[in-house]
N, C-alpha and C positions, 0 to 999 in steps of 0.2 A: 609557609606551608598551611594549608586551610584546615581546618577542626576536623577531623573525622565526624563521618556521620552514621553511625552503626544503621539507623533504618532503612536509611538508602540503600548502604553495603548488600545490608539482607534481602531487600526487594530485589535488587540485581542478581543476587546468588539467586534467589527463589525462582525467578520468573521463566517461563516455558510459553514457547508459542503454542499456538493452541487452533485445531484442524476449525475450520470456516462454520462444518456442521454442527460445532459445538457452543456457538455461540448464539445467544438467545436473544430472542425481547428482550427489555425495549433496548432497539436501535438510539444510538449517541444522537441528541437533537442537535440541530445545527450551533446551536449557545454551549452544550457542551465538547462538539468537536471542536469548535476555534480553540481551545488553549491545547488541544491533543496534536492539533497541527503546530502547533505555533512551537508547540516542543521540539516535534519532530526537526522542524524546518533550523533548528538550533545546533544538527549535524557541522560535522567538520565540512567544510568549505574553503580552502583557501581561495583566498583574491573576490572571494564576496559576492560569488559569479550567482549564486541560488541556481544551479543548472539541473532543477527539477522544477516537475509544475504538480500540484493536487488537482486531480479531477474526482469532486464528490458525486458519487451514483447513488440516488433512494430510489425508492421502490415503484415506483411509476416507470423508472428505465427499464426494469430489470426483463420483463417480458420481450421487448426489441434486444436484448443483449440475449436472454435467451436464445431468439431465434438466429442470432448473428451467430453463435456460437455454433449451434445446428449445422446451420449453412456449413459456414466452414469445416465444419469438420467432414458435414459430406463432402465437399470438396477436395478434403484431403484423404478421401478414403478411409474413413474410421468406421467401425460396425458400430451398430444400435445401443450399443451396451456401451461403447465410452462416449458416444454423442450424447446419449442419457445423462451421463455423468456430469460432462460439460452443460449444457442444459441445466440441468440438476442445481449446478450451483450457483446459476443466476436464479432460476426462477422460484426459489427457497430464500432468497434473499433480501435484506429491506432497507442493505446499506454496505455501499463497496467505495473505497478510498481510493482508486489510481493514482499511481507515482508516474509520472514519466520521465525520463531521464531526459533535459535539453541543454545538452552542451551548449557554451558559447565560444564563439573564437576569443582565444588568448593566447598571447606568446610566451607565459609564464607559468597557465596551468594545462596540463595535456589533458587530451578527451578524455583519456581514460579515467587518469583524477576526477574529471568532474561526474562519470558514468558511476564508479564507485561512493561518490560523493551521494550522488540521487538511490542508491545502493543502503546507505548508512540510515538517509531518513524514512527508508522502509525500517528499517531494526528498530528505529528510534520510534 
């Protein structure tokens, strides 16, 4: 059985997600996200499949996701007030992490495993 680790324990009980608007300057430089991925990417995984991908967004994307976001949402019918919103949260932004979930064919681990798998290293 490995040593307790009372700090860890307590950052786990402590920690709280926390709303996108509330986070500040300065944005994680690319030297400091490689080890926050590299965490992440440490999620449970059976069969070693990594059936997620990271796509890192800065601040030069944000204004085209902006407008994609727009788009779409006119597209789907949404008033001015949640397309704003949408909108809103790209173009306030100067660093977005994408997870994508990419399953691979295995006959040992199902989609769904590995969908929750890409699931975990959002948490993480």
């Amino acid at each position: 059985m490995p040593n307790p680790n009372p700090a860890v324990l307590d950052f786990l009980l402590a920690r709280r997600s926390r709303p996108a608007k509330t986070l500040a300057l300065p944005a994680p430089s690319r030297a400091e996200l490689a080890p926050i991925l590299t965490a992440a990417a440490r999620s449970p995984d059976h069969g070693k499949l990594e059936p997620w991908r990271f796509i890192v967004l800065e601040k030069p994307a944000m204004p085209r996701l902006a407008a994609l976001a727009d788009a779409r949402g006119a597209a789907l019918g949404l008033d001015e007030e949640r397309r704003a919103k949408g909108r809103g949260q790209f173009e306030a932004s100067h660093l977005a992490v994408v997870v994508v979930a990419s399953p691979k064919p295995s006959d040992k681990v199902p989609e769904i495993e590995q969908t929750l798998s890409a699931g975990a290293v959002c948490l993480a």
